[in-house]
C-alpha positions in Angstrom: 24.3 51.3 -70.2 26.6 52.3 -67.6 29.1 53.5 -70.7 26.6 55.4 -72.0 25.9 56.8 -68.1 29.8 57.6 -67.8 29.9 59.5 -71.1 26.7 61.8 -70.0 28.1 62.3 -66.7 31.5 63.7 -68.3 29.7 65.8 -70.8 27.7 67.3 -68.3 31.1 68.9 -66.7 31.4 70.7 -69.6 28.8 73.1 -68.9 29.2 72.7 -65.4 32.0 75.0 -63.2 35.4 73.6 -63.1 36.3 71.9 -60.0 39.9 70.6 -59.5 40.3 66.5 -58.4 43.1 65.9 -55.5 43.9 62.4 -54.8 45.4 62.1 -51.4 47.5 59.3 -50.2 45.5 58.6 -46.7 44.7 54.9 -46.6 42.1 53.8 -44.8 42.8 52.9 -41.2 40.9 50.0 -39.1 38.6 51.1 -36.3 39.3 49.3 -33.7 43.0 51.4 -33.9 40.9 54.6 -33.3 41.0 55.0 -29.8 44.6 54.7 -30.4 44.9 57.1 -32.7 43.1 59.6 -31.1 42.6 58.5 -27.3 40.6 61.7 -26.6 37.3 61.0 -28.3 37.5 58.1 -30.7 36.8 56.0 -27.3 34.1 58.6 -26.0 30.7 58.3 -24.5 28.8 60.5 -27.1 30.4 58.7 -30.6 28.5 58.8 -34.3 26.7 57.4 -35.8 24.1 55.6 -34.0 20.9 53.6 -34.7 18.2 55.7 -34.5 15.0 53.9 -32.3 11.9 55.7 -33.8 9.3 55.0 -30.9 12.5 56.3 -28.4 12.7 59.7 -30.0 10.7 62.3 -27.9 9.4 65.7 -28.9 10.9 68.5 -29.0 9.0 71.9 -30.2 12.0 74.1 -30.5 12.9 71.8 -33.6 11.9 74.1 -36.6 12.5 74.2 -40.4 16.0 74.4 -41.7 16.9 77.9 -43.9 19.5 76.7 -46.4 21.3 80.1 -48.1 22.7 79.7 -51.3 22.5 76.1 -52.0 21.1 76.4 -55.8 24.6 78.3 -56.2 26.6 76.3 -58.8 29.9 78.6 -58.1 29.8 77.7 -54.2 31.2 74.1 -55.3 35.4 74.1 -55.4 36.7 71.1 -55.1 36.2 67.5 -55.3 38.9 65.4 -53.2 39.5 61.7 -52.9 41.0 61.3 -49.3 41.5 57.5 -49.6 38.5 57.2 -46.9 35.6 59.3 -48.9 34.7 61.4 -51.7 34.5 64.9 -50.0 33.3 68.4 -52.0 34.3 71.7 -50.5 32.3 74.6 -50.8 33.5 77.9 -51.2 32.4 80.6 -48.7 28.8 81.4 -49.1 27.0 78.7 -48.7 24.9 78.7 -44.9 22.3 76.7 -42.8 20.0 78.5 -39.8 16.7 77.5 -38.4 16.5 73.8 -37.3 16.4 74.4 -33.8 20.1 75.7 -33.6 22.2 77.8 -31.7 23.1 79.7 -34.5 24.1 80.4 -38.2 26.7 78.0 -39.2 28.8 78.2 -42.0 28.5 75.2 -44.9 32.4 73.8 -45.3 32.1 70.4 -47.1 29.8 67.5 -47.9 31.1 64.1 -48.3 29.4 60.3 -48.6 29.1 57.5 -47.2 28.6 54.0 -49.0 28.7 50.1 -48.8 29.3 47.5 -52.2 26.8 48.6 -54.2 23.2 49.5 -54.0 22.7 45.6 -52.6 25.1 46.0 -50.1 24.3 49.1 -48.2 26.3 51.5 -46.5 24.7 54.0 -44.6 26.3 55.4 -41.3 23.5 56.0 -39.0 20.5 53.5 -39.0 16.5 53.6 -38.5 15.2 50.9 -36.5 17.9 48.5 -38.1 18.0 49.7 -41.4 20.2 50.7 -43.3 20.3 52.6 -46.7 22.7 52.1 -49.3 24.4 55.4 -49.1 24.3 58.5 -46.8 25.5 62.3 -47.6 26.6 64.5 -44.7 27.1 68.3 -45.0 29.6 69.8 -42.5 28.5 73.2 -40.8 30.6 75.3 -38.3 29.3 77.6 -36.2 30.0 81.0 -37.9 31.1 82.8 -34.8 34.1 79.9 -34.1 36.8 79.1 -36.4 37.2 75.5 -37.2 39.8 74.7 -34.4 37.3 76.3 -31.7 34.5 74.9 -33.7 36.6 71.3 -32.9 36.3 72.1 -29.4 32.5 73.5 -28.7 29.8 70.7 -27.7 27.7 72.5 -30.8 30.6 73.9 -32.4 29.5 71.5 -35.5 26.2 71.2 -37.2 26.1 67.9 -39.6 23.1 67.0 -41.6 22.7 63.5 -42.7 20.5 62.7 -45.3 20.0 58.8 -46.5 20.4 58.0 -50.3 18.1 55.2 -51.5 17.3 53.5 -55.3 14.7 55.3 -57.1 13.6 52.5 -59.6 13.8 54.9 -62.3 17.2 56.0 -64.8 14.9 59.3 -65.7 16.2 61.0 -62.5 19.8 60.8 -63.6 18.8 62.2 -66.9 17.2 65.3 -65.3 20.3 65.9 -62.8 22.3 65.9 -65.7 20.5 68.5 -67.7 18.7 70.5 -65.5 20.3 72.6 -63.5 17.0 73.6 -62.1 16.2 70.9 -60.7 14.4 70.5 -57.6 15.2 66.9 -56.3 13.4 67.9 -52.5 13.9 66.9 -49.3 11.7 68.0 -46.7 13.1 70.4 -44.0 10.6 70.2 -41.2 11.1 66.0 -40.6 14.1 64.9 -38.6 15.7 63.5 -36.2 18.5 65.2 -33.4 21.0 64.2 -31.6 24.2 65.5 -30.1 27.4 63.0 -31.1 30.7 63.2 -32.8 32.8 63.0 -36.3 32.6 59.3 -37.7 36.3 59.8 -38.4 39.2 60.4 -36.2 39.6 62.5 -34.4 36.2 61.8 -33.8 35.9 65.0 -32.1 32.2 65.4 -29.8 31.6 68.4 -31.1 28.0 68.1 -33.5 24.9 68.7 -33.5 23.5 65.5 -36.3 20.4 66.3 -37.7 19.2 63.0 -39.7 16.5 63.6 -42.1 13.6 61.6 -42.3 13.2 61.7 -46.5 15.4 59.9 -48.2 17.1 61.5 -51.7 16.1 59.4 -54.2 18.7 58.5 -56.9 19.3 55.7 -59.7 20.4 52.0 -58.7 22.9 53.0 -61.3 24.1 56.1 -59.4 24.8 53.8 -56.4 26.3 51.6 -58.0 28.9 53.4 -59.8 30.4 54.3 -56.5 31.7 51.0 -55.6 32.8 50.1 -59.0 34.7 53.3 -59.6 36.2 55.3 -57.2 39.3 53.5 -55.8 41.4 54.7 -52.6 44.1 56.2 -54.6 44.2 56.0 -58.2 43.3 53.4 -60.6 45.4 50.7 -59.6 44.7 50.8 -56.2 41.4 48.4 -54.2 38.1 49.9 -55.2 36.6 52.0 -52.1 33.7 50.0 -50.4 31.9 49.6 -47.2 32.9 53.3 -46.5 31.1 53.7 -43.1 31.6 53.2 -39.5 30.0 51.0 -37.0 26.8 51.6 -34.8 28.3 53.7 -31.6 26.3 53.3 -27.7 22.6 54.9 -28.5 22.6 58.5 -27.6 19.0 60.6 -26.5 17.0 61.3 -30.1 14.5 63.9 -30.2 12.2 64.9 -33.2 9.4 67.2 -34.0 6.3 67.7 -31.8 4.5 68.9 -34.8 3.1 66.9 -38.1 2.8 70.1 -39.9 5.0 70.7 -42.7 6.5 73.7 -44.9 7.7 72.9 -48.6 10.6 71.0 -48.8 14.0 72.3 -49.2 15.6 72.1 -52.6 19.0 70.5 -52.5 19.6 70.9 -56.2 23.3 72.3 -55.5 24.1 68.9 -53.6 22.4 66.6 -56.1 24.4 68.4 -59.2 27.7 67.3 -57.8 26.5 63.8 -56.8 27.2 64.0 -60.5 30.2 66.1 -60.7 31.5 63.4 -58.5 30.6 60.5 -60.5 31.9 62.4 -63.4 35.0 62.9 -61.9 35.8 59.2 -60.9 
């Protein structure tokens, strides 16, 4: 089955806009050496990711609905990059996010994922009352009044939205992201949580604004699966890539909506289409 899976996936690139694959040379660096890495922030008070406390998160009205811009854009995606820590997809410029209770427009620059050993083993950065998901896909923003080095150095410079990936007990998903490019996989924009923390990753600058979705993108054990069994830290003969996440960091104030009203959900079809390209690409 999984074969059969691999084949479809790499088919589906045919249609699909050519992205080129860079394997870097990074390896993977222990956490507890962060704060000697980067003695700045990697030792901070306001670190990523944290476990969100549901009954703790208080109300907060000036929390509206997220406007993605161009996200059913197939041409935004550019390139797909193994850093030896991730998987991480650039977008080219275009691609924006406004509403959502921020200061501004920021400007889409990457996503990348987060995952554990398998959809059994889960690998989620932030938590919800203890639990966590087997993967998690965060979209990089930067204000789009800042470059990125005074983005690096703004409380709100960054905007990151987190959004958990869980099994959908069903292979007919895959078949549809595969085929569809239509698709409307939905997540919806009015339901999150906020926070103000920092980059999981050295330099671990604390410099975003994390918006954590409530709805969970649904995907195929399968799917899940194939990143711990495929993607390796750099190239084929090196360790598979598993348990890519950081620790729980000291809890942080969470606010959330003051509203149970909600808006249709936001179609993510652009960031479900290279979940694929990804796993095609492995």
């Amino acid at each position: 089955l999984l074969l059969k899976m691999k084949i479809l996936l790499s088919t589906a690139l045919v249609a699909c806009t050519l992205i080129s694959c860079i394997y870097c040379a990074d390896v993977t660096i222990d956490e507890t050496k962060w704060p000697e890495l980067a003695p700045k922030y990697c030792n901070g008070s306001r670190q990523s990711p944290i476990n969100i406390k549901t009954s703790a998160a208080k109300a907060d009205s000036t929390l509206t609905e997220f406007t993605f811009t161009k996200y059913n854009d197939k041409s935004l995606l550019k390139e797909i990059v193994n850093t030896g820590k991730t998987i991480q997809v650039y977008f080219n410029s275009g691609a924006k996010i406004s509403g959502g209770g921020l200061p501004e427009e920021y400007e889409s620059l990457q996503f990348h994922l987060h995952w554990g050993n398998g959809s059994s083993v889960p690998g989620s950065e932030h938590t919800v009352d203890g639990k966590r998901y087997p993967m998690e896909l965060h979209i990089v923003n930067k204000k789009s009044s800042l470059n990125l080095t005074e983005a690096l150095k703004d409380p709100k410079g960054l905007a990151a939205l987190g959004f958990f990936i869980e099994v959908r007990f069903s292979l007919c998903i895959l078949f549809y992201i595969l085929f569809n490019s239509l698709l409307r996989i939905c997540v919806d924009r009015t339901k999150y949580y906020r926070y103000l923390g920092s980059l999981t990753t050295p330099a671990c600058n604390e410099a975003v604004v994390w918006t954590v979705f409530k709805e969970s993108i649904k995907v195929s054990k399968e799917l899940i699966d194939l990143f711990s069994t495929m993607v390796h830290v750099n190239g084929s003969s090196s360790p598979l890539m598993t348990n890519v996440y950081r620790s729980i960091q000291v809890d942080q104030p969470v606010t959330t909506q003051s509203s149970s009203s909600s808006v249709p959900s936001a179609s993510i079809a652009l960031v479900i289409m290279a979940l694929s390209l990804v796993v095609g690409k492995i």
